[in-house]
C-alpha positions as CSV (number, residue, x, y, z in Angstrom):
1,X,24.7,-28.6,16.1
2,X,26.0,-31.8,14.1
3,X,25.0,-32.1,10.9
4,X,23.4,-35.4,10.8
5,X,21.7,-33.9,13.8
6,X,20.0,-30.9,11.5
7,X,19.6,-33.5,8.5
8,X,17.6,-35.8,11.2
9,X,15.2,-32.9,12.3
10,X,14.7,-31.1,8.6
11,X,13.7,-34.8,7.6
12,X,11.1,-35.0,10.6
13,X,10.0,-31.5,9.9
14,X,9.1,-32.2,6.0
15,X,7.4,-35.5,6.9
16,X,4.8,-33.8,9.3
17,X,6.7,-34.4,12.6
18,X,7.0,-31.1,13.8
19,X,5.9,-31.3,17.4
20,X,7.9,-33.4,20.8
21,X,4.1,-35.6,21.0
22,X,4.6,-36.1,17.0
23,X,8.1,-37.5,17.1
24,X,7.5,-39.7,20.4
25,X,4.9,-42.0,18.6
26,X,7.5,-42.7,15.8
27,X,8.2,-46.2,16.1
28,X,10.4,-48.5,14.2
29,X,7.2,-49.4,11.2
30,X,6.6,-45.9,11.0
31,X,9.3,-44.8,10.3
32,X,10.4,-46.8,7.6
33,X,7.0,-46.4,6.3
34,X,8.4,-42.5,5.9
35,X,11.7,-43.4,4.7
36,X,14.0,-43.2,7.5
37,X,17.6,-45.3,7.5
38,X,18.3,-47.7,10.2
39,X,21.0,-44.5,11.3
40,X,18.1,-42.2,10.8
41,X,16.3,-44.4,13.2
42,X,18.9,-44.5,15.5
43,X,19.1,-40.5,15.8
44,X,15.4,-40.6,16.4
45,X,15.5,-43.1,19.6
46,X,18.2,-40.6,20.9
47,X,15.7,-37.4,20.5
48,X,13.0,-39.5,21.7
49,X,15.1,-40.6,24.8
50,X,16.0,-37.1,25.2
51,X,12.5,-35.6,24.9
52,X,11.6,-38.1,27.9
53,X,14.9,-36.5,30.1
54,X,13.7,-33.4,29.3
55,X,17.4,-32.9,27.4
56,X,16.6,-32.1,24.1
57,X,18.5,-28.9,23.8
58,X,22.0,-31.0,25.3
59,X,20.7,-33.7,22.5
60,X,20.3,-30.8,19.6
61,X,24.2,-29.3,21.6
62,X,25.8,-32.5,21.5
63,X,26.0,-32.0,25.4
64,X,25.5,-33.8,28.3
65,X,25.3,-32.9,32.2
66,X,27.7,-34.0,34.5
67,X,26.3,-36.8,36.7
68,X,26.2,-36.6,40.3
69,X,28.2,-38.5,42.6
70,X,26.9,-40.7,45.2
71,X,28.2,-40.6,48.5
72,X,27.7,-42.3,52.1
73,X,27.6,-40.2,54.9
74,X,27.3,-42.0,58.4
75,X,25.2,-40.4,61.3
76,X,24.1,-40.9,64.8
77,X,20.4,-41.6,64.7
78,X,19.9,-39.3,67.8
79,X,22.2,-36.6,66.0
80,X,25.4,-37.9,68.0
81,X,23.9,-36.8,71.9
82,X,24.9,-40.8,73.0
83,X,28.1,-42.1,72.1
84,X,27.8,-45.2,69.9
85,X,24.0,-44.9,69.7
86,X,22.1,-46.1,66.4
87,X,24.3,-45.5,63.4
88,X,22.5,-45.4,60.0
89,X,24.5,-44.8,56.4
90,X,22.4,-42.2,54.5
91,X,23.1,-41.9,50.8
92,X,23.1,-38.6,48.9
93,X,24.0,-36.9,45.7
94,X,26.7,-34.4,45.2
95,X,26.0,-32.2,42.4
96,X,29.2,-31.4,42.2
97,X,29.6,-27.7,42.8
């Protein structure tokens, strides 16, 4: 875990926001109410962006998931019985593996 990363969420922890609900109603007055720097600030969009992907342990890793790849596939809409019948493009995602 990076540093700034661990100095981020000791700071959250000593100023009461201990919980995911807790740090996503953080917002910009609030926390420079508490003392947070405009970097500090920064960090905590990230976790709260993370919190919402459900990623918060690649946030606290410093990793990130490989996106999937988008391809076309064409088709026959009857499943290719009639030459040349209704062709329609469906689009899918390719994990990868």
């Amino acid at each position: 875990m990076e540093k700034s990363i661990q100095k981020l969420l000791d700071k959250l922890g000593k100023k009461g926001f201990d919980t995911e609900k807790k740090v996503n109603s953080i917002d910009m007055q609030v926390a420079f109410e508490n003392g947070f720097t405009t970097d500090e600030v920064g960090g905590i969009l990230a976790l709260q962006k993370a919190i919402k992907n459900h990623s918060t342990y690649a946030f606290l890793m410093g990793g990130a998931d490989q996106k999937p790849e988008k391809k076309e596939v064409k088709r026959n809409a009857d499943d290719g019985r009639t030459e040349g019948a209704g062709i329609r493009t469906e689009t899918y995602e390719n994990e990868g593996y």
